[in-house]
C-alpha positions as CSV (number, residue, x, y, z in Angstrom):
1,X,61.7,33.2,-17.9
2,X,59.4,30.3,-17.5
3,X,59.4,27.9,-14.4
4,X,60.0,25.2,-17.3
5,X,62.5,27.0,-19.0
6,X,64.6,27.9,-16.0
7,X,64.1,24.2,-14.6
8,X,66.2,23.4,-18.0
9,X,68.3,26.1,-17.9
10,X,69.5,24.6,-14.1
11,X,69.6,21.4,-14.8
12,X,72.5,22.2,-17.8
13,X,74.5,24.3,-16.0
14,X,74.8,21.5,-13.6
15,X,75.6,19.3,-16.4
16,X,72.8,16.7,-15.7
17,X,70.8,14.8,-18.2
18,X,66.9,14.8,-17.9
19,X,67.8,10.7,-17.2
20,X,70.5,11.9,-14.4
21,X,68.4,14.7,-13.1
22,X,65.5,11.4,-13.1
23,X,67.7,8.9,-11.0
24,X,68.4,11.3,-8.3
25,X,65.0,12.6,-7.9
26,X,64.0,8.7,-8.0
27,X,61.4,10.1,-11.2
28,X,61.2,8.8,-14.8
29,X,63.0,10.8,-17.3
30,X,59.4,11.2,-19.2
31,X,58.7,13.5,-16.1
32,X,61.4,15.6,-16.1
33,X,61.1,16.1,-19.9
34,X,57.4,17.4,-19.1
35,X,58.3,19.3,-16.4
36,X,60.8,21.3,-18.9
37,X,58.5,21.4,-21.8
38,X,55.7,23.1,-19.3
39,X,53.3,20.0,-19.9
40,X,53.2,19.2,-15.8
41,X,55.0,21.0,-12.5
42,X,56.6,18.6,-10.2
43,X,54.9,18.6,-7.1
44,X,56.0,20.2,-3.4
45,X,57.8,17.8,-2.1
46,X,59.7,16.9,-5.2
47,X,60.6,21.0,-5.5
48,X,62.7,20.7,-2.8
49,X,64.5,17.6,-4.2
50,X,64.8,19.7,-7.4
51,X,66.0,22.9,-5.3
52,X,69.3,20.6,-3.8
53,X,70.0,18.6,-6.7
54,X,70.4,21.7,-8.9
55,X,71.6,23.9,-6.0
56,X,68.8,26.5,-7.0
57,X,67.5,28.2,-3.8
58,X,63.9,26.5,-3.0
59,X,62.5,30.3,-2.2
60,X,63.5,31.5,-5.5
61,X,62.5,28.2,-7.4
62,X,58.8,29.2,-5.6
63,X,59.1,32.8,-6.9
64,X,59.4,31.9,-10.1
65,X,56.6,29.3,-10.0
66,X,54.5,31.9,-8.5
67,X,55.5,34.1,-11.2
68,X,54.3,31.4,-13.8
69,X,50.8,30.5,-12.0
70,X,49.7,34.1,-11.2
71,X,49.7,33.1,-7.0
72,X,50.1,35.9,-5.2
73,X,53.8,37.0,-3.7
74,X,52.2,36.7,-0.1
75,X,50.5,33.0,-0.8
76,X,54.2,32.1,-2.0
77,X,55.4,33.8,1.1
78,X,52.7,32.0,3.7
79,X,54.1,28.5,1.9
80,X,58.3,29.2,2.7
81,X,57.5,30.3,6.4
């Protein structure tokens, strides 16, 4: 599964709306829609927002962006220490 894809996927289960999932991250809803449909990737620093807001691990959530930009397991490794 997609980064975008799963980013959706998390933000349901923790029943959030793109606009509720927006407020919290202090974004516009626009972005998150983006985010989901793969147009942009949130950057760093809002990951980690993402990553307690939708109680998804920040090491997997950069696992399975590395996954979807081809960067090597050790470059997403060398980022988390």
């Amino acid at each position: 599964m997609k980064f975008h894809e799963r980013l959706k996927q998390k933000r349901i289960e923790c029943s959030l709306t793109q606009d509720q999932l927006a407020e919290q991250l202090h974004v516009t809803r626009q972005a998150v829609s983006n985010w989901e449909r793969g147009i942009t990737e949130p950057d760093i620093s809002t990951l980690q927002s993402i990553s307690d807001c939708l109680n998804w691990p920040f090491s997997e959530m950069m696992d399975q962006q590395a996954q979807n930009n081809h960067i090597s397991h050790s470059l997403t490794q060398h980022v988390l220490s």
